[in-house]
C-alpha positions in Angstrom: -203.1 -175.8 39.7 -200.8 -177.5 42.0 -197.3 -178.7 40.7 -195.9 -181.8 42.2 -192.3 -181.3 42.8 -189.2 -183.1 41.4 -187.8 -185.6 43.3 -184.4 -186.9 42.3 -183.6 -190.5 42.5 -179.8 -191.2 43.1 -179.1 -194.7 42.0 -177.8 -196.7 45.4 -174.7 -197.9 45.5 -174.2 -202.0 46.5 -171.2 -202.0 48.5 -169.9 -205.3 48.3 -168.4 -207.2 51.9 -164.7 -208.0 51.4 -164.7 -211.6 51.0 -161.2 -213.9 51.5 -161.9 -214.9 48.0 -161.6 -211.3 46.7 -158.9 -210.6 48.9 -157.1 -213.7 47.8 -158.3 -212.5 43.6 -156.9 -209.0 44.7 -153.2 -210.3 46.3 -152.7 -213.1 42.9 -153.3 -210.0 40.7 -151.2 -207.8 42.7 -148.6 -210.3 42.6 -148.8 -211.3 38.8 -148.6 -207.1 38.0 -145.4 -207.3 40.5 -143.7 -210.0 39.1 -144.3 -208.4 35.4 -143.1 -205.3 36.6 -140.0 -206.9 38.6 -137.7 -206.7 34.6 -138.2 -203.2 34.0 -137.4 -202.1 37.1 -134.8 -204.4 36.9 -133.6 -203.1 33.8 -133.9 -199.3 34.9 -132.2 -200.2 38.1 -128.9 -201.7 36.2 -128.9 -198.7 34.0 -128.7 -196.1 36.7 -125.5 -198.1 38.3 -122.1 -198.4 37.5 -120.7 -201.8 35.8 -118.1 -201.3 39.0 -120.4 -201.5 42.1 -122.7 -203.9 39.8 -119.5 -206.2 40.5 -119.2 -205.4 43.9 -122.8 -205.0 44.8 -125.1 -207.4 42.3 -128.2 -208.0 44.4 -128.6 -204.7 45.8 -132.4 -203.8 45.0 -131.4 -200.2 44.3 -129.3 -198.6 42.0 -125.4 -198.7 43.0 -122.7 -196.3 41.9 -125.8 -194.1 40.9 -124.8 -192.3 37.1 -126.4 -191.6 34.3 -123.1 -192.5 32.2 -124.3 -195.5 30.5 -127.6 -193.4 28.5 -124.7 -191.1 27.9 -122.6 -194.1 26.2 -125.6 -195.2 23.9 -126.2 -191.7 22.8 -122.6 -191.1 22.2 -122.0 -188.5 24.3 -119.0 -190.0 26.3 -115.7 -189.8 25.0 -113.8 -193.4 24.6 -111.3 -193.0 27.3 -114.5 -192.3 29.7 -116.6 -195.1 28.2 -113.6 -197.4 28.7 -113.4 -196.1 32.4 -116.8 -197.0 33.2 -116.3 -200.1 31.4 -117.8 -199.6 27.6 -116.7 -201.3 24.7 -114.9 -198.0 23.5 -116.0 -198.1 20.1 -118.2 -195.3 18.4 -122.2 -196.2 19.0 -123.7 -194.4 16.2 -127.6 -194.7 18.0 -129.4 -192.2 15.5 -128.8 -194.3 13.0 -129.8 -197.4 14.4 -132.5 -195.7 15.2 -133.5 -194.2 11.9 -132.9 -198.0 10.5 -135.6 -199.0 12.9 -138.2 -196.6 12.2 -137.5 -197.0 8.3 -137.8 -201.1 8.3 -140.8 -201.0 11.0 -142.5 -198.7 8.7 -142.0 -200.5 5.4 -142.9 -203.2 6.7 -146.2 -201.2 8.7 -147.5 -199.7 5.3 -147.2 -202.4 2.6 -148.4 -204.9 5.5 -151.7 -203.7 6.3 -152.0 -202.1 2.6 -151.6 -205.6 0.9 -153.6 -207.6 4.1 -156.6 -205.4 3.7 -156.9 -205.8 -0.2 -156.6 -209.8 1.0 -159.0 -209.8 3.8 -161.5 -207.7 0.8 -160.8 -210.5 -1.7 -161.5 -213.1 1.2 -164.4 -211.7 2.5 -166.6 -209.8 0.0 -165.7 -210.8 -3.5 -167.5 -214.4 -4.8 -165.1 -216.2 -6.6 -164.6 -220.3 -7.1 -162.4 -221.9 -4.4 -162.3 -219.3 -2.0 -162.9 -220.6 1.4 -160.5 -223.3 0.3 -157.7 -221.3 -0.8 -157.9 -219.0 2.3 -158.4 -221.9 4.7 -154.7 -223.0 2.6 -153.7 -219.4 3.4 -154.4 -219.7 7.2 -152.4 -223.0 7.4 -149.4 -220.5 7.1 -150.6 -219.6 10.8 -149.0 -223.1 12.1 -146.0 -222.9 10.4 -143.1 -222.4 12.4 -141.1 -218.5 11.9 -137.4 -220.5 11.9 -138.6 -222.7 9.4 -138.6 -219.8 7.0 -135.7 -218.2 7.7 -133.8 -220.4 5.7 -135.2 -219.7 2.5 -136.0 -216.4 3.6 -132.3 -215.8 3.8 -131.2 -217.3 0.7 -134.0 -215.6 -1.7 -132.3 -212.3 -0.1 -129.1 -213.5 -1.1 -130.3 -214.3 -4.7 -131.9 -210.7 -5.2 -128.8 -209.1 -3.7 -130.6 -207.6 -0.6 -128.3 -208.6 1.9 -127.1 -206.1 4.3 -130.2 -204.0 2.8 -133.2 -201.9 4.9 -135.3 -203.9 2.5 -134.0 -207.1 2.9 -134.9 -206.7 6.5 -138.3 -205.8 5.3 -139.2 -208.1 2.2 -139.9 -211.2 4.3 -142.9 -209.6 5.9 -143.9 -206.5 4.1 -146.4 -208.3 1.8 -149.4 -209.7 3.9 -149.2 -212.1 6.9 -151.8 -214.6 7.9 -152.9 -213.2 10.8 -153.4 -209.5 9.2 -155.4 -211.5 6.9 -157.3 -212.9 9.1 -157.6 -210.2 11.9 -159.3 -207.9 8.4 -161.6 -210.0 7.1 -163.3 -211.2 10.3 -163.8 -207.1 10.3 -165.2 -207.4 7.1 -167.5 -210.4 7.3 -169.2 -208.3 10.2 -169.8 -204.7 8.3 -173.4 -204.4 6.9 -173.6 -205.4 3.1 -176.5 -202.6 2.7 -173.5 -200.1 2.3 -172.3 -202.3 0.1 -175.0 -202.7 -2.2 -175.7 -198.5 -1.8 -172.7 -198.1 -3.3 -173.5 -200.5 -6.6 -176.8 -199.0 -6.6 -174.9 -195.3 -6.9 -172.1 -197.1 -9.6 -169.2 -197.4 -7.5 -167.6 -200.4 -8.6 -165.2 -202.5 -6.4 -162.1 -200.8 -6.1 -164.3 -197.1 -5.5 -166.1 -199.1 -2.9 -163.1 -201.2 -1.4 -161.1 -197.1 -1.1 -164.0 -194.9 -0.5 -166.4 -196.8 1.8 -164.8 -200.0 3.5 -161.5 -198.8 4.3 -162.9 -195.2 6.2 -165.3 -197.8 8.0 -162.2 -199.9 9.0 -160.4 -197.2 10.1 -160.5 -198.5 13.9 -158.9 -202.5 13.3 -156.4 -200.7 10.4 -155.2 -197.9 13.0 -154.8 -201.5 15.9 -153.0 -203.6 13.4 -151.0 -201.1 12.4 -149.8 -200.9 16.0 -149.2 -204.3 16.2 -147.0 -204.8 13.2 -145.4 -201.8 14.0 -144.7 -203.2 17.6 -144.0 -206.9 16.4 -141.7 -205.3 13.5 -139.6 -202.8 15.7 -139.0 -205.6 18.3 -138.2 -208.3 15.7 -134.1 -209.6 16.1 -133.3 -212.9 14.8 -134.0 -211.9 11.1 -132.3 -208.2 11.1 -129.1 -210.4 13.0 -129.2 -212.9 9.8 -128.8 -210.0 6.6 -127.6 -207.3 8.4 -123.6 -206.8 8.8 -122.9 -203.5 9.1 -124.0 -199.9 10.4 -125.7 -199.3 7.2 -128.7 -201.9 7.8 -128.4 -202.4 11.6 -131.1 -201.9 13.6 -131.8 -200.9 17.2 -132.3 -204.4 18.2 -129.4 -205.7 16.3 -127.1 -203.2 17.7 -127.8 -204.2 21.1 -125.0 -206.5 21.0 -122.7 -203.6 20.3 -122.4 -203.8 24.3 -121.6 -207.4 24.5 -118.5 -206.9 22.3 -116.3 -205.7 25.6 -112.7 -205.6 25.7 -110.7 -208.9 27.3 -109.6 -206.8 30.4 -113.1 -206.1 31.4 -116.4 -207.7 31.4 -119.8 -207.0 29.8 -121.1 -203.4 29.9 -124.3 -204.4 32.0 -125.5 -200.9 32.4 -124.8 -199.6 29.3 -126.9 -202.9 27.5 -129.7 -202.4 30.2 -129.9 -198.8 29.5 -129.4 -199.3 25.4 -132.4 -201.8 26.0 -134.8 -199.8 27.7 -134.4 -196.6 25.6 -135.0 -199.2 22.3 -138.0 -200.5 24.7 -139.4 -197.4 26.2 -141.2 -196.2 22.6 -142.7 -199.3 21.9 -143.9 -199.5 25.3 -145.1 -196.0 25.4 -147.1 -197.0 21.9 -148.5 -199.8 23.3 -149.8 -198.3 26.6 -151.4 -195.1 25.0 -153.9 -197.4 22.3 -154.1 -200.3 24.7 -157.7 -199.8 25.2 -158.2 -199.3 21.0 -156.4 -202.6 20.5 -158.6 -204.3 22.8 -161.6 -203.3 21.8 -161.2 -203.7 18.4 -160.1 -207.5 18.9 -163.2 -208.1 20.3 -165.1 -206.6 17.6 -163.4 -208.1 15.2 -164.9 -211.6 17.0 -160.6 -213.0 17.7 -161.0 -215.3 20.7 
C-alpha cells in the first residue's frame, strides 16, 4: 500500500511595504523613547563629571572632568578634605542608612498595604452585606481627593501619637489600604469564577479558610504587581518623609537627597554628587520596574483598569 508523503506547510510571511506613514509612526516613537531617555543620560552624564569643568563646561553632551568621585562621596568613601576639593558639602553622608530607612518604610508600607487592601477588595466584592456598593462607591471618592490636602492632618495626627521623626510615622499614612489597591483587587475578584467559591462551602471552608486558602493563591499574579507598585510609589515618595522626618534616624534616601544642596558659601551646589546620589536611589527602582514590566501590564488588563 502506497504511502503519501508528508508535505510541510511553512506559514508565508506578509512582508509589509514601508509606507511614509509607518516611517513617520517609527521616527515620533523614536523620538518620544529619545526624549524620555534624554534625563538619565543626563543624570549619568553629570555624575561622571567634576562640579569644576561642569562650571567651565555646562552643555558639553559628554562627561567633563571624567571621575567617579561623586559615587565615592554618597557612599562615603572620600575623606572631607577630598569631598570639599571636588566641591561636596564636607559633612558625613551616612547612605546605608538612608538606605536601610528606605527599604524598612517602603516595606511597611508594601505588606500592611496590600494585606489590608485585599481583605477590602474581598469584603467589596464577595461578601453580601447592606450598603455595599454605596459605601465602596464613598470609598472610591477618596480617589479624587487631592494627596496635599491630607498632609495636613496627616501631619498633625503624627504629631498627636508622638510619631514624628519615626520609620512609622513615615509609614502610618499609607500603610492601611488605599483606594486604588482597593479597587485594582476587587476588579480581580469580581472576575474569578464563583464555582471555586461555592466548592469550597460545599467542602466547609468558611470565609476566612476560603479568603487564605483559595482566593489569595489565585490572586497571586495582581498581589505580586501591586505589590511592585506600592513598593515603587512608596520608595519614590518625598514630600511626606521631608514633613516628619528631621534627623538621620528617620531620613530616607529621597529625603537625604538634599544633603547635597546644603553646600558651603564658598562653593556652589554639588551637581555631580546630587546627580549621582539620584541615580543610585533611582537605579533599583528602575531595575524593579523594568524586570516585571510585562507582569504589571498584563495583569492591569486582566484586572479590566482602562
Amino acid at each position: 500500500m502506497a504511502t503519501t508523503p508528508l508535505v510541510t506547510i511553512r506559514p508565508i510571511r506578509i512582508r509589509r511595504r514601508p509606507s511614509l506613514g509607518r516611517a513617520l509612526a517609527w521616527a515620533a516613537m523614536g523620538g518620544i523613547v529619545l526624549v524620555t531617555l534624554l534625563p538619565f543620560y543626563w543624570i549619568l552624564r553629570t555624575a561622571l563629571s567634576s562640579n569644576a569643568s561642569l562650571a567651565a563646561h555646562p552643555s558639553t553632551p559628554l562627561p567633563t572632568g571624567f571621575t567617579g568621585s561623586a559615587f565615592a562621596r554618597v557612599f562615603g568613601a572620600e575623606s572631607t578634605k577630598a569631598a570639599l576639593a571636588q566641591g561636596g558639602a564636607g559633612g558625613s553622608i551616612h547612605f546605608w542608612r538612608y538606605l536601610l530607612n528606605s527599604v524598612i518604610v517602603s516595606t511597611l508600607i508594601t505588606g500592611c498595604q496590600v494585606f489590608f487592601s485585599a481583605m477590602a477588595a474581598y469584603a467589596f466584592a464577595r461578601l453580601q452585606w447592606r450598603g455595599r456598593d454605596a459605601v465602596f462607591k464613598l470609598f472610591l471618592t477618596g480617589l479624587m481627593v487631592p494627596t496635599i490636602f491630607t498632609l495636613l492632618p496627616n501631619f498633625v495626627l503624627i504629631k498627636e501619637l508622638g510619631l514624628v521623626d519615626t520609620l512609622l510615622g513615615i509609614a502610618l499614612p499609607t500603610m492601611f489600604m488605599t483606594p486604588f489597591a482597593v479597587f485594582f483587587l476587587r476588579q480581580f475578584f469580581m472576575n474569578l469564577p464563583r464555582e471555586v467559591e461555592e466548592a469550597a462551602l460545599l467542602d466547609g471552608a468558611g470565609k476566612v479558610r476560603i479568603f487564605f486558602r483559595v482566593l489569595l493563591p489565585m490572586a497571586a499574579a495582581p498581589i505580586v504587581t501591586l505589590s511592585l507598585l506600592t513598593y515603587i510609589t512608596a520608595w519614590n515618595d518625598y514630600f511626606w518623609p521631608l514633613m516628619v522626618s528631621y534627623s538621620g534616624s528617620s531620613r530616607v534616601l529621597t529625603v537625604a537627597l538634599s544633603i547635597f544642596r546644603s553646600q558651603t558659601p564658598q562653593t556652589g551646589t554639588d551637581w555631580s554628587g546630587l546627580m549621582a546620589a539620584t541615580l543610585v536611589a533611582a537605579l533599583p527602582m528602575f531595575v524593579l520596574f523594568v524586570s516585571f514590566a510585562r507582569r504589571i501590564v498584563n495583569s492591569i488588563s486582566f484586572s479590566g483598569i482602562k
